[in-house]
C-alpha positions in Angstrom: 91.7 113.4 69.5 89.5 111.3 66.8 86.0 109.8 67.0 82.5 111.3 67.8 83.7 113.3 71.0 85.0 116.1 68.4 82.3 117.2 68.0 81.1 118.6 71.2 79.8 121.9 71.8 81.7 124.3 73.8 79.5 126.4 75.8 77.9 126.6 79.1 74.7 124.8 78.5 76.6 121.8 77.8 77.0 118.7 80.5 80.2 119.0 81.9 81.9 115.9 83.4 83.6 115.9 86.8 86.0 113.1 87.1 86.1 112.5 90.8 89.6 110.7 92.0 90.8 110.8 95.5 87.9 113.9 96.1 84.8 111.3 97.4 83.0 114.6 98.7 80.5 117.2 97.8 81.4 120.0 99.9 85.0 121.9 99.6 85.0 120.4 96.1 86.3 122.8 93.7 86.1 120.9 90.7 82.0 119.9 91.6 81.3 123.4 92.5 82.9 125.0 90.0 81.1 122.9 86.8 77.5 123.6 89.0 78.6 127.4 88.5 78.9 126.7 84.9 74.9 126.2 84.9 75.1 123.2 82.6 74.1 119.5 83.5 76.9 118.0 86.1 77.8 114.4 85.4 80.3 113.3 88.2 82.4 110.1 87.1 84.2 107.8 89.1 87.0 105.7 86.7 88.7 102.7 88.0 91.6 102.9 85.8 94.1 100.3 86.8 96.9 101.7 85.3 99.8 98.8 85.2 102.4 101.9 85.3 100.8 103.1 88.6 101.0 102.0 92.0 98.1 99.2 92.6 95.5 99.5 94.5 96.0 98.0 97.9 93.7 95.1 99.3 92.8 97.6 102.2 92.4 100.6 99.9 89.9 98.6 97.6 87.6 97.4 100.8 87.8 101.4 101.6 86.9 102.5 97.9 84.0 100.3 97.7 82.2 101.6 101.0 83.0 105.3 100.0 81.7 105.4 96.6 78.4 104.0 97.8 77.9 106.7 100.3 79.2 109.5 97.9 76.3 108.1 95.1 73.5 108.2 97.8 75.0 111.6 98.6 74.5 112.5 95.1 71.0 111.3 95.2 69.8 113.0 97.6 71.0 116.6 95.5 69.5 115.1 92.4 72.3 114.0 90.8 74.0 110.5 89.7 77.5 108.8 90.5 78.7 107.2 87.2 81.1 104.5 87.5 83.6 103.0 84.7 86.4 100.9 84.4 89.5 101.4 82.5 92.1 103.5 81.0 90.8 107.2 81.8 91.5 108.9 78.6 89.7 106.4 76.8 86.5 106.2 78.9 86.4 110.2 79.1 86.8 110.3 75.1 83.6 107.4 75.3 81.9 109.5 77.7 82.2 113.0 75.8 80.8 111.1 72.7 77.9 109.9 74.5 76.9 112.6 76.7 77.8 115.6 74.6 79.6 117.4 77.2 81.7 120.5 76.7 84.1 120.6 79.7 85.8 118.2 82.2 86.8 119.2 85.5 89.1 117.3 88.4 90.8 117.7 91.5 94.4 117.6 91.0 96.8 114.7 92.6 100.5 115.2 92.5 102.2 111.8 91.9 104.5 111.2 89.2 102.2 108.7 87.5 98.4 111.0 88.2 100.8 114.3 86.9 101.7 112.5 83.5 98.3 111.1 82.7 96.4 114.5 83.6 98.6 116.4 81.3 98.2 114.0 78.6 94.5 114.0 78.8 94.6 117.9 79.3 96.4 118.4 75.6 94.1 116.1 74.3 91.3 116.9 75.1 92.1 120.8 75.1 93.0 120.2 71.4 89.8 118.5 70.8 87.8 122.0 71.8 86.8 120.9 75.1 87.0 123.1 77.8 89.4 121.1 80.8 90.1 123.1 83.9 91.8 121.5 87.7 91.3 122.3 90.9 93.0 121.5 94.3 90.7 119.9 96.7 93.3 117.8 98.4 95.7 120.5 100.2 95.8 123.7 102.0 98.5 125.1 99.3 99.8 124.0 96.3 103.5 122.0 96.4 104.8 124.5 94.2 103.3 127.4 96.0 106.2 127.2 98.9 109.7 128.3 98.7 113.1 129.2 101.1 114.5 132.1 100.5 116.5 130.8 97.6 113.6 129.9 95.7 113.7 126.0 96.0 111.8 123.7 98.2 111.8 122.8 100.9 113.5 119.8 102.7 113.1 120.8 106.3 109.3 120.3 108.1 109.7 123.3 110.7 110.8 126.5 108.6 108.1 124.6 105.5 105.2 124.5 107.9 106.7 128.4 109.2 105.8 129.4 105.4 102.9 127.1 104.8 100.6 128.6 107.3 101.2 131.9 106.5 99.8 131.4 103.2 96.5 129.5 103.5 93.9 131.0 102.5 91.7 132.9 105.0 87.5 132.1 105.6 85.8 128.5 105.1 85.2 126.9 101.9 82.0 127.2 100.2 79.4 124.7 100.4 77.7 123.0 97.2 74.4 123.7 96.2 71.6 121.6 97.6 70.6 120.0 94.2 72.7 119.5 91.3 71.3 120.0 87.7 71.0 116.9 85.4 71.6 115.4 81.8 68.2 115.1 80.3 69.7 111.7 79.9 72.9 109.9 82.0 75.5 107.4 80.8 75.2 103.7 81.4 77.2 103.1 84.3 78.9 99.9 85.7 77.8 97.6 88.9 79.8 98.6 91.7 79.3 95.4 93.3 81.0 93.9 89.7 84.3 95.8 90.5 84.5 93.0 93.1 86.4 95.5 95.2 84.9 93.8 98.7 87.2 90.9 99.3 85.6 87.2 99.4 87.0 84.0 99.4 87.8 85.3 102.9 86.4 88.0 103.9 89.0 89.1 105.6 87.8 92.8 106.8 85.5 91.8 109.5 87.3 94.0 111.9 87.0 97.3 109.3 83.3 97.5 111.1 84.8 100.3 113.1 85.0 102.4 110.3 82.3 104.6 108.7 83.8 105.6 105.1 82.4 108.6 102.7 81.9 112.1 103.5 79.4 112.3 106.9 81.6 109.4 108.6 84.6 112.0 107.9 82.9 114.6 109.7 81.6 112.7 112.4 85.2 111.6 112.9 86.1 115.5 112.9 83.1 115.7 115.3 84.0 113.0 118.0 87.8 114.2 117.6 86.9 118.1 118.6 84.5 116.8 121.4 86.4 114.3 122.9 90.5 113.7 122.3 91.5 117.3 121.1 91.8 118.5 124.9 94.4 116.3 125.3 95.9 115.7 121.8 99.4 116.4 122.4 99.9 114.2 125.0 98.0 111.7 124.2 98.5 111.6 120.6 101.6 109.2 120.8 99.3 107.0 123.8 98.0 103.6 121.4 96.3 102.5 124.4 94.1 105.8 125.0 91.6 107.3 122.3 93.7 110.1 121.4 94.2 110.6 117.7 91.7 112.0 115.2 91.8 109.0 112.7 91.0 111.2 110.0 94.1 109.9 107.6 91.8 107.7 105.6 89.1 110.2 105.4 91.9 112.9 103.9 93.8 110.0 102.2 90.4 109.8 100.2 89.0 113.0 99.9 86.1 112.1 102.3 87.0 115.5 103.8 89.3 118.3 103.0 92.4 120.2 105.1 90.9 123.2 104.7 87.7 121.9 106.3 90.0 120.6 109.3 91.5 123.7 109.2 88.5 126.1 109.7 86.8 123.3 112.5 90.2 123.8 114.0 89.5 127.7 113.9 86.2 127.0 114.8 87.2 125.0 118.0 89.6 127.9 118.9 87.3 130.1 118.9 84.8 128.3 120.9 87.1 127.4 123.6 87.0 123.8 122.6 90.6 123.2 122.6 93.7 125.3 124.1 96.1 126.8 121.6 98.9 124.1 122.1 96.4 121.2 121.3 95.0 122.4 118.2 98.5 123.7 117.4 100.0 120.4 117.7 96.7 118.9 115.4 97.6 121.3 112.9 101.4 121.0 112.7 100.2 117.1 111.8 98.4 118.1 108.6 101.0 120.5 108.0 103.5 117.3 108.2 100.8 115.7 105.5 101.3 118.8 103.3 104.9 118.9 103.7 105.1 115.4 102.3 103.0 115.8 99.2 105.5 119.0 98.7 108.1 116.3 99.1 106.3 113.8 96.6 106.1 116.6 94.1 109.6 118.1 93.8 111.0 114.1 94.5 108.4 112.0 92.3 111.0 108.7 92.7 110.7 108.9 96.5 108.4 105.9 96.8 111.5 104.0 95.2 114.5 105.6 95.5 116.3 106.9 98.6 116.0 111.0 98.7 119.5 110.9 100.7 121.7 108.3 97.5 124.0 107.4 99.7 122.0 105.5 101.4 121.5 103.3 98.0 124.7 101.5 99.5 123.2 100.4 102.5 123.5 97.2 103.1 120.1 95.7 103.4 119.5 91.6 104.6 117.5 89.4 102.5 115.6 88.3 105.8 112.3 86.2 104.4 111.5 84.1 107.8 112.1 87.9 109.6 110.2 89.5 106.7 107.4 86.9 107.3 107.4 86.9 111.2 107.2 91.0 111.1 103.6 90.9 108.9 102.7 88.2 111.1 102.7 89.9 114.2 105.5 86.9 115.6 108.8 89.0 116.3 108.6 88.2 120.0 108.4 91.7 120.6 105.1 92.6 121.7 104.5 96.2 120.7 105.9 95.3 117.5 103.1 92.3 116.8 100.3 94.5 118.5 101.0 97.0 115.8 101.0 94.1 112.7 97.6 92.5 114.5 96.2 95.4 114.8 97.3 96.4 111.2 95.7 93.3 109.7 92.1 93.6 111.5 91.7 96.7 110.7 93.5 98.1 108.3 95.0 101.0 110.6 98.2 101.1 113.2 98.5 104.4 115.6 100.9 106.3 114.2 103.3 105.8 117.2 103.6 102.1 116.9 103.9 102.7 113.1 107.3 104.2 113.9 107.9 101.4 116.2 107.7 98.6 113.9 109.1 100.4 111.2 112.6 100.8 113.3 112.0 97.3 114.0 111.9 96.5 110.5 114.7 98.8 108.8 117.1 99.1 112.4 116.5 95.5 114.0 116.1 93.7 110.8 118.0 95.7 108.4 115.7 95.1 105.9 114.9 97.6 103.1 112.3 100.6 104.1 110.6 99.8 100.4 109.2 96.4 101.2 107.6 97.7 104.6 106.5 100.6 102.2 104.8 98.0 99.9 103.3 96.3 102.8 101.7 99.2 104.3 100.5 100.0 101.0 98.4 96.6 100.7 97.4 96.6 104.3 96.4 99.8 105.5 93.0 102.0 104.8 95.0 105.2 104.7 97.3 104.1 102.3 99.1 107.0 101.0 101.8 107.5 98.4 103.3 110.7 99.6 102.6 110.1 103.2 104.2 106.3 103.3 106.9 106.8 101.3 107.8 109.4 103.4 107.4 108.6 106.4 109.1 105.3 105.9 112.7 107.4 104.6 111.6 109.0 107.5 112.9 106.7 109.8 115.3 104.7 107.8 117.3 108.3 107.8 117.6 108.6 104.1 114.4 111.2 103.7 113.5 114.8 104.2 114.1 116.2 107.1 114.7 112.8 108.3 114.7 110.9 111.7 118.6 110.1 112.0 119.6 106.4 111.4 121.4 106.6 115.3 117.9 106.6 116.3 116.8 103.0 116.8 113.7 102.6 119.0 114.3 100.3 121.1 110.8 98.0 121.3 110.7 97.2 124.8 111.5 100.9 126.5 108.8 102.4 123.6 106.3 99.8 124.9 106.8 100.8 128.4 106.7 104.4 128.0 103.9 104.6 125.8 101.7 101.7 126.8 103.0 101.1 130.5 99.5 99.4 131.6 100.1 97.2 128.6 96.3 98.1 127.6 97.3 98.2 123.3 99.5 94.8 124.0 96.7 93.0 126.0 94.1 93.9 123.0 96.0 92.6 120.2 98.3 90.1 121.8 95.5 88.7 124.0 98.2 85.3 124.3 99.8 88.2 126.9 97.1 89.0 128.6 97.6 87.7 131.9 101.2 88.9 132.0 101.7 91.5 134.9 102.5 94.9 134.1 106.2 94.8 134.9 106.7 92.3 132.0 104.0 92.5 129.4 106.3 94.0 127.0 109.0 91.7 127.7 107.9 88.3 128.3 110.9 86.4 127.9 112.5 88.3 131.2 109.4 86.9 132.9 110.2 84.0 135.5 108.9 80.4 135.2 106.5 80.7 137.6 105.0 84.2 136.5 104.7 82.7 132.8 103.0 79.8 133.5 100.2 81.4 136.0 99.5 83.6 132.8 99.3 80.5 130.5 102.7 81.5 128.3 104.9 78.9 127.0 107.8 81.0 125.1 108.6 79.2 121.8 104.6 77.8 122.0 101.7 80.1 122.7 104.3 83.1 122.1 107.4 83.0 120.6 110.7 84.1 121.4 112.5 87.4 120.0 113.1 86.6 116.5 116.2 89.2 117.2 118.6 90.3 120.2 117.3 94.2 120.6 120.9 95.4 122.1 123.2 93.3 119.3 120.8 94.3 116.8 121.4 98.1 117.4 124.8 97.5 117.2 125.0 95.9 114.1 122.6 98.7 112.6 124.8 101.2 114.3 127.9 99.5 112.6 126.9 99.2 109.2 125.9 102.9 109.5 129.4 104.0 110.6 130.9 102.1 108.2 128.8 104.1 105.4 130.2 107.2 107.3 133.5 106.1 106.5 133.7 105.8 103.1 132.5 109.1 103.1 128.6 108.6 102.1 126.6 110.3 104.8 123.6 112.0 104.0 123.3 115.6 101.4 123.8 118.8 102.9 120.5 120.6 104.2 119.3 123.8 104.3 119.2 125.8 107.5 116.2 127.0 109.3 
């Protein structure tokens, strides 16, 4: 390392920086609470480094990041302390901001994609060799990806005997709490405009409908809050119901660092202990962070998983270039209406209930035949919780070529998954209001509908609502086709460990 930050001195009066990431929190911070331990000045830093070799930042993700870095600064301010915001490469702004602060240590949360791994070891050497003191944490899961192991010492492909392991091993009691006021430079660092980042979309504004969100660290726990109170007593039932309040809708809160698993965790102990939820609904709550863990452990030990199938035989597939299907699917126009309720709802508000996420991904990768990866890409742009680990692999997830995966025999079929999980057609209604007068019987199949019933509820197939870009039944046995034929030249999916 050259230039001025050299010469910084190493000892415990010195600022030391905290460079925040996906960690937007005070509390459960590790990397925060450990440089206030230190007893020198804290300077967190929030970079926007736009890293061309990295994933970008999706449209959704940015309208999220901008909301929850103005709640973490006035969180900041009110413990006497500063949010200091810079764009560009990270190395160079923390070798900038060691030169002009004088700081003699840099602490972070870790994150575990291929891209964050390489960079934080980089800067680690670097700056390590320069004399400054660099130390990470892990804020963002309840055990480190490494931390688990089968019997034969390698990791884990298989959820239920992972999550078996897991839990055994976190770590018992709550996390500490940050101090009430955090000591400060004599002097702090010029920071950027937030507003300048121009991470708000204009020119539209298309994010009128992400009003129902509350992002930064108390909307998190007021989430956590409304969840125990309310949904938790029915979770596992109602967890795969889109037309009931019954998930948490924590993901972007966790995806972000707003709040922390191990602070879900010990509410979830919390709530146990105060007879605010039986043992099988909190159980089932928890087995779905554990599924979040289980895919960073995935991410880690299979860093290409966001582009390459985990299972290669499944590289032979033969995937359609389908660009009017492609198009109709963001759209919300398949014909299907649980399929378009999930893309409408998608696009106002950045989020989709995880249930009809697995609906119109079949849709996509089974009905379609179109590649998992540009579904993957789309959800990366277009949803709040945007997650490397958790979309990549939950999309091989049901394309069959993943961990532990759903098998490729299992096509949802659109209609029955409306019925069954939205059979007062509630979720279709909201988001396909062109539907709304439809009776029951045939919400989520319009086209079976006759004349007369159609045109009392103002339909007109091909017009107002269109027709199924795709036969369900001849699609599923096309899928199921080319999948036997991948069979047969002897490419089926990697052997897997038992449980």
């Amino acid at each position: 390392m050259t230039g001025p930050a050299t010469q910084v001195q190493d000892d415990s009066d010195s600022p030391a920086i905290v460079w925040l990431r996906q960690d937007l929190r005070l509390d459960d911070n590790p990397a925060l609470a450990a440089a206030a331990a230190r007893g020198g000045p804290v300077i967190p830093v929030y970079i926007l480094d736009e890293d061309p070799e990295s994933s970008p930042l999706g449209g959704a993700s940015r309208w999220w990041l901008n909301r929850s870095l103005e709640a973490l600064a006035g969180e900041l301010a009110r413990r006497g302390s500063r949010l200091i915001l810079r764009r560009g490469p990270a190395a160079e702004v923390l070798r900038a901001l060691l030169a002009e602060t004088g700081a003699g240590a840099v602490f972070w949360n870790r994150l575990y994609d291929r891209q964050a791994i390489a960079r934080n070891r980089g800067i680690k050497a670097e700056l390590t060799e320069a004399g400054v003191e660099v130390r990470s944490f892990n804020a963002a899961l309840l055990n480190e990806p490494w931390e688990i192991r089968n019997g034969a010492g390698l990791p884990y492909r298989v959820f239920t005997p992972y999550w078996r392991a897991a839990r055994a091993l976190v770590a018992e009691g709550p996390p500490p709490a940050l101090p009430a006021r955090l000591c400060a430079p004599d002097a702090w660092p010029a920071a950027d405009d937030l507003a300048a980042w121009g991470l708000h979309p204009a020119n539209p504004n298309w994010s009128q409908g992400f009003s129902i969100w509350t992002p930064g660290e108390s909307g998190a726990h007021a989430a956590l809050d409304r969840f125990i109170e309310g949904p938790l007593a029915r979770y596992a039932g109602d967890r795969n119901r889109p037309d009931v309040e019954g998930c948490s809708r924590l993901s972007p809160h966790l995806h972000f660092g707003e709040i922390g698993p191990r602070q879900i965790w010990w509410a979830m102990q919390s709530a146990r202990d105060q007879g605010q939820g039986s043992d099988s609904q909190i159980d089932s709550f928890l087995s779905e962070i554990g599924w979040r863990e289980f895919n960073h452990h995935i991410l880690f030990h299979w860093p290409d998983l966001p582009e390459r199938n985990l299972k290669a035989p499944f590289d032979a597939f033969p995937w359609r270039d389908d660009a009017a299907g492609f198009t109709a699917w963001t759209l919300g126009r398949t014909g299907y209406p649980i399929v378009d309720a999930g893309m409408r709802e998608l696009w106002a508000t950045g989020f989709m209930h995880n249930r009809v996420r697995m609906i119109v991904a079949s849709f996509l990768i089974k009905d379609l035949m179109i590649d998992w990866r540009r579904g993957e890409r789309w959800f990366g742009d277009t949803l709040v919780d945007a997650d490397i680990a958790q979309n990549a692999a939950n999309w091989q997830w049901v394309a069959g070529s993943g961990a532990d995966a759903s098998p490729w025999f299992r096509i949802f079929n659109p209609v029955s998954q409306g019925q069954k999980f939205d059979p007062h057609g509630v979720y279709v209604r909201r988001w396909v209001p062109e539907l709304a007068g439809l009776p029951d019987a045939v919400v989520h199949a319009p086209w079976t509908a006759p004349g007369p019933v159609l045109a009392r509820a103002g339909v007109d197939l091909g017009q107002s609502y269109p027709h199924p870009i795709v036969d369900h039944a001849l699609a599923r046995r096309r899928a199921l086709a080319a999948f036997a034929d991948l069979k047969q030249r002897a490419l089926t999916g990697v052997p897997e460990e038992s449980e």
